[in-house]
N, C-alpha and C positions, 0 to 999 in steps of 0.2 A: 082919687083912689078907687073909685066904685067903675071907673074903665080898665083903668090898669087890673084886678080884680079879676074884672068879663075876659081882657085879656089870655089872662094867666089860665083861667079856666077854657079858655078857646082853642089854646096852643095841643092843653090835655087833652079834650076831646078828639083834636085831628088828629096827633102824634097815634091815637088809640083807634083810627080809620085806617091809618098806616105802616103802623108799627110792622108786620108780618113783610108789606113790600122791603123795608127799611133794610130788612133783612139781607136781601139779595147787595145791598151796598156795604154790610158790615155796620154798620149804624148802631152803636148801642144807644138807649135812654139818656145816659151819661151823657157821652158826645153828645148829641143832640142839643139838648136842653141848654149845655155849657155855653155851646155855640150860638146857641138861641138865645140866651144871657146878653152873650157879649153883642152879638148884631143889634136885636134888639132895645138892647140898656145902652151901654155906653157908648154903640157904633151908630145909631142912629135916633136914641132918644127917646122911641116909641113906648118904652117898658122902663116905669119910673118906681124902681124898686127901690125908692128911699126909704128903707123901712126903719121904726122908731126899734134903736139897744134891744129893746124888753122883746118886740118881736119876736127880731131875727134868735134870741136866745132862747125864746121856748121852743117857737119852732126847731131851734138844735136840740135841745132838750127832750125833748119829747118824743123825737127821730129818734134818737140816742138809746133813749130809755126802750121802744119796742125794737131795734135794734140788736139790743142784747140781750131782752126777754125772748123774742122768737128763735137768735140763732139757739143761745142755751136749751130751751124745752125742746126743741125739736132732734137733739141728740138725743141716739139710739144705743145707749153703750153696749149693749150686748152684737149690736149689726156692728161697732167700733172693733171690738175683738181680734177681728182676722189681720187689720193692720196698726194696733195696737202700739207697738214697739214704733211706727214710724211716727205716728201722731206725737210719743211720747218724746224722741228722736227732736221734730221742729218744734213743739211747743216748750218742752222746760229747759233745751239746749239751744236749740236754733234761732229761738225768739230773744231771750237772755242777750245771745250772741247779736244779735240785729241792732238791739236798742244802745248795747255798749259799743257799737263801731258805732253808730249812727250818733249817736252823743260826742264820743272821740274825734269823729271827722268835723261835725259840727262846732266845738269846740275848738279845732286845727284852723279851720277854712272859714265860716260865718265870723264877720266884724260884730262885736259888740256881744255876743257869746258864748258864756261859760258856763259853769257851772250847772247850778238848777236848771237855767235856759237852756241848757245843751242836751242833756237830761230831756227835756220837755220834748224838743228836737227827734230826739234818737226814738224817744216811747210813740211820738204821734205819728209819726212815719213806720211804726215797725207793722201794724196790721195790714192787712191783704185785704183783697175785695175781689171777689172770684167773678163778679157780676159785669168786670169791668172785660173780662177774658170769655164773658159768658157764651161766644160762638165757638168757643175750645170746649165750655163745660156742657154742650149740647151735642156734639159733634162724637158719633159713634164709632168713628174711626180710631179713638185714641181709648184706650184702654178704661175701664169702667175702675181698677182700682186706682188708679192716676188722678182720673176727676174725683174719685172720693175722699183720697188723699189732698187734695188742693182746697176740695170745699169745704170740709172738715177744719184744717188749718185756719180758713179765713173766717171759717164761724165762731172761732173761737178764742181766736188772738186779741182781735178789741176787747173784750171782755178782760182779759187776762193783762192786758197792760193799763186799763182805766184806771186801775190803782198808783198805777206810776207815775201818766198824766194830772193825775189831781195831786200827788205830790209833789210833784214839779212844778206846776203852777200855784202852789201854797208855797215854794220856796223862793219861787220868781218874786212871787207879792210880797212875802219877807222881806228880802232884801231891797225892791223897791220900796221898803216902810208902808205900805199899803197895807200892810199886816200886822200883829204884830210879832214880835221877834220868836213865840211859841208857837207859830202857824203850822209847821210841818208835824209837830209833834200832835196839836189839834186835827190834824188832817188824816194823821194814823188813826187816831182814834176811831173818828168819825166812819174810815173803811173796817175798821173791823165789827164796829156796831153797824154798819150795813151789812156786812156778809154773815153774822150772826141773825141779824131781822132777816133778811132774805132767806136764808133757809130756815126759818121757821115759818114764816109768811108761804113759801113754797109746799113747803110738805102739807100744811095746813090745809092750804087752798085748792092743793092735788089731791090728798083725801075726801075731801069734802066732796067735791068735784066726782069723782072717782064715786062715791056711795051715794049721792043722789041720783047719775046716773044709773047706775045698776037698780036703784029702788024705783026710778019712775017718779021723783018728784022733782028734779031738771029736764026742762025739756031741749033735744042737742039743740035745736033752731036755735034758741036763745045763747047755749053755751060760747058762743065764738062772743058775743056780743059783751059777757061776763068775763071773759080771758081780760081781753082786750083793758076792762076794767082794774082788773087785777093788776096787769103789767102796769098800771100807771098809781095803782092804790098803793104797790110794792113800793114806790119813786116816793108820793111823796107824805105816808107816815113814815118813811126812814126819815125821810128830812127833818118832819114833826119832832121827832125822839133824837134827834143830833145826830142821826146816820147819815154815810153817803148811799146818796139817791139810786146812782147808777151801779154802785158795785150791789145792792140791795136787789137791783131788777135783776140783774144778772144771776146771784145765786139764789132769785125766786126764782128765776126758770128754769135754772137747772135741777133746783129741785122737786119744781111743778112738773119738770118732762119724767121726772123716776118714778112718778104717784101716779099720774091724774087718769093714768090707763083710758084715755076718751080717746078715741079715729081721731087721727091726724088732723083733719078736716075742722077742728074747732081752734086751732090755731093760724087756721088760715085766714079770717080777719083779723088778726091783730098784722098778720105778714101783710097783707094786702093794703091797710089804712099807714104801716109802713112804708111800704113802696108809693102809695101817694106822696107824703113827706117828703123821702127820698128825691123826687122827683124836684118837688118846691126847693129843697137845700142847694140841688144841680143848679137849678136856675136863680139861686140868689148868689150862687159861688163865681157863675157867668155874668152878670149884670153887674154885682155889688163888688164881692172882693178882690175879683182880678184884676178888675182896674185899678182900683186902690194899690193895691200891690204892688201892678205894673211899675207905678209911678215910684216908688222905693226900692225895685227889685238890684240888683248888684249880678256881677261876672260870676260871683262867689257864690250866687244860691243857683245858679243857670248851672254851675259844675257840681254842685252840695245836690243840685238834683238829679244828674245825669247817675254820679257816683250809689244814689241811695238807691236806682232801679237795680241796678247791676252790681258791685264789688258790698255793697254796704246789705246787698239782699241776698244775695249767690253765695258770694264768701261763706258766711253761717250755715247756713243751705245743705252748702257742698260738705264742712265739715262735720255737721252732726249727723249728714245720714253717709258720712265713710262707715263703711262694714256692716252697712243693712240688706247687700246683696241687690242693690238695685244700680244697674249698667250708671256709666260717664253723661249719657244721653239725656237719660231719666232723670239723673238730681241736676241736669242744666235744664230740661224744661220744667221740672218741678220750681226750680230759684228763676225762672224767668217768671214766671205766673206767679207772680206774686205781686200784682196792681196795686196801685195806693190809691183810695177812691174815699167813701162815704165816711169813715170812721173819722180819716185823717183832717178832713172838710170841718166835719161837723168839731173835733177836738180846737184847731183855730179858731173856730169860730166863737168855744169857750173861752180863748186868751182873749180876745179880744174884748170880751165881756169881762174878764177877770181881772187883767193886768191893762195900766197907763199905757198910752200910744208907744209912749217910751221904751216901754217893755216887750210891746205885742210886737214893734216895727223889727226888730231884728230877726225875730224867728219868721214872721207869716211869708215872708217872701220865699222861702227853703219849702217851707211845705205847701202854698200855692203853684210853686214851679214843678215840684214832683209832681201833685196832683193831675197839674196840665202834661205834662211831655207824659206819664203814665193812660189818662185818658185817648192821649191819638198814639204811642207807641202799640201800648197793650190791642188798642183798639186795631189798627194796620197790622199786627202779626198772630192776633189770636188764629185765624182759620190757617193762612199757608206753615205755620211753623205745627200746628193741630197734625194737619193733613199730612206734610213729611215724616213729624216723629209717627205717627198713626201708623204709613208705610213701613217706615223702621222698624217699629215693636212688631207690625206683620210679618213681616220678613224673618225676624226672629221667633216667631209662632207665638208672640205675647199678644193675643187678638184681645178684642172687647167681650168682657165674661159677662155672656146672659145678652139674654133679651132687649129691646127700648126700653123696658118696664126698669133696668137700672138705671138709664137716667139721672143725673141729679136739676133737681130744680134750684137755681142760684136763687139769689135774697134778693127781693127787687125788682131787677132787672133784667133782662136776656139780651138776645143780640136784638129782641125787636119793638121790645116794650115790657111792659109787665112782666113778667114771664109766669106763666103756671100749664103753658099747652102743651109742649115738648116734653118736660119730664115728669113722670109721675113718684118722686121721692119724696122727701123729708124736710126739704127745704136746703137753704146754705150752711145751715149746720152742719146738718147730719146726712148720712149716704142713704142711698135710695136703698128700697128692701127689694131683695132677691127674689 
């Protein structure tokens, strides 16, 4: 374990000698690692990521939880404003729309498949990952309110369907009898006494924050180191008090971003020991569950996956922003950019922890096949499809407004590693400031 280990930590340090080359080939984080998974784990033995249930699930867990604490605090609602109506547009119609075709196809198409499970399907798959397109959201050729419109979305959709996956997965376990027959009604509960703790926990902890700053008795040095604290104190006294964990983090941070009035800059280690994480979950998704999957995957989740990049993402896409005044071009590469990547990962990885073989084996293979054809799709068209629409909006005098300084910095990852060099915004949340 203690080589595999040196390994893991070997891969990190070179990937971070070469991340900026990596660039020049499109190479995101993602890719890489997956790839490094699979050669190394399964394809040649070298990297023996047998890792024990309890592991692999904090490590999800825990990804999860600063996940949704960072993109949440790092919205900007008042920088939100200018495109307000569109955000409103994909997240309370678009997304809605995403998770009930995605549940309907999966229910049509996936063997073994209904209900709850379907459900589980449609919600895990419906979140974006901007990080996955992240050579599109660096790339100054395409329009500064487009990236902020995409980043925005993806910062914010895991968060917003975590309630549905944990209801679906307490319905799945019902009907498996793993439960019992009260699970889902237990599971409401539970999300609303987290998002009642979380935004008390939030405001609480962003006031605080917020007036010992200004008095001089926190020092910032420290403050990133306290966040970080926070976002994982939020996770688990909800759990303490019978809350869900994760919808807990989520509106701490949203509430912690309205308060804490501190520079940016003290949320940047919780984004940064994130995007380690991140990185570890890449490569146990490469090593660990792909293979597994492989071995059970079906014709039906190879098309359940093709369908959920495109008809099952587009479709919504295209119908909630008809009559927002934005060109045929625009809402096709807004519903193309829409990557399935770290939320989607890390959500499986809860079934599998949650529900019998029996239960987990029908869905993981749908949303491991998305995940992969998303990682090298997204990944092979983020720069040339960037580049032309970029052309096109020039051409129509829709150019990039403002400076590099609009920028977004995606969650994680960029086209080359880490990412924090290229942009200087807000994070994958929220849009960069003006």
């Amino acid at each position: 374990m203690d080589g595999t280990f040196s390994l893991v930590l070997l891969l990190l340090f070179l990937w971070c000698l070469c991340s900026r080359r990596m660039e020049r080939f499109e190479l995101t984080a993602p890719a890489a690692f997956v790839l490094l998974g699979l050669l190394l784990g399964e394809g040649t033995g070298v990297l023996d990521l047998a890792l024990p249930h309890e592991t692999v699930k904090v490590l999800a867990e825990i990804t999860l939880v600063w996940v949704l604490f960072t993109d949440a605090a790092r919205l900007s609602f008042r920088a939100l404003r200018p495109e307000l109506g569109i955000y409103v547009r994909l997240l309370a119609i678009g997304l809605p729309l995403c998770v009930g075709l995605g549940a309907l196809l999966a229910s049509a198409l996936l063997p073994g498949v209904s209900g709850w499970s379907a459900l589980y399907v449609g919600a895990a798959l419906a979140p974006t990952d901007a990080a996955l397109g992240a050579t599109m959201m660096v790339n100054p050729v395409v329009p500064a309110k487009i990236r902020r419109v995409i980043n925005v979305e993806s910062g914010l959709n895991d968060g917003i369907v975590t309630p549905l996956v944990v209801l679906a997965l307490a319905g799945v376990s019902a009907a498996e009898h793993t439960a019992g027959p009260d699970a889902t009604g237990h599971a409401l509960v539970q999300l609303a006494i987290g998002a009642a703790y979380g935004a008390v926990i939030g405001l609480a902890a962003g006031w605080l924050l917020r007036t010992t700053l200004r008095n001089g008795w926190a020092a910032e040095d420290f403050a990133g180191a306290g966040v970080l604290a926070l976002s994982l104190l939020g996770y688990t006294s909800a759990l303490a008090i019978g809350g869900n964990g994760f919808v807990a983090a989520f509106v701490a941070g949203l509430a912690f971003g309205t308060t804490h009035g501190a520079p940016p800059r003290v949320l940047l280690y919780v984004e940064q020991s994130g995007a380690l994480l991140s990185v570890l979950v890449w490569l146990v998704f490469g090593a660990v569950l792909l293979p597994e999957v492989f071995a059970h995957v079906t014709w039906q989740a190879v098309v359940y996956a093709v369908l959920s990049l495109t008809v099952i993402r587009m479709v919504p896409v295209a119908l909630c922003l008809a009559g927002s005044g934005l060109d045929a071009r625009t809402v096709g590469f807004i519903g193309w950019f829409g990557p399935r990547g770290l939320a989607s990962i890390i959500f499986g990885l809860l079934a599998v922890e949650e529900l019998t073989p029996a239960g987990a084996r029908p869905v993981l293979p749908a949303i491991a096949c998305t995940v992969l054809l998303s990682v090298v799709a997204h990944g092979l068209t983020s720069a040339p499809l960037a580049n032309r629409y970029g052309r096109a909006a020039a051409a129509k005098g829709i150019g990039p407004a403002g400076p590099a300084a609009e920028e977004l910095r995606v969650r994680g990852m960029a086209a080359g590693g880490l990412h924090h060099g290229h942009g200087r915004g807000h994070g994958r949340g929220g849009p960069a400031p003006s």
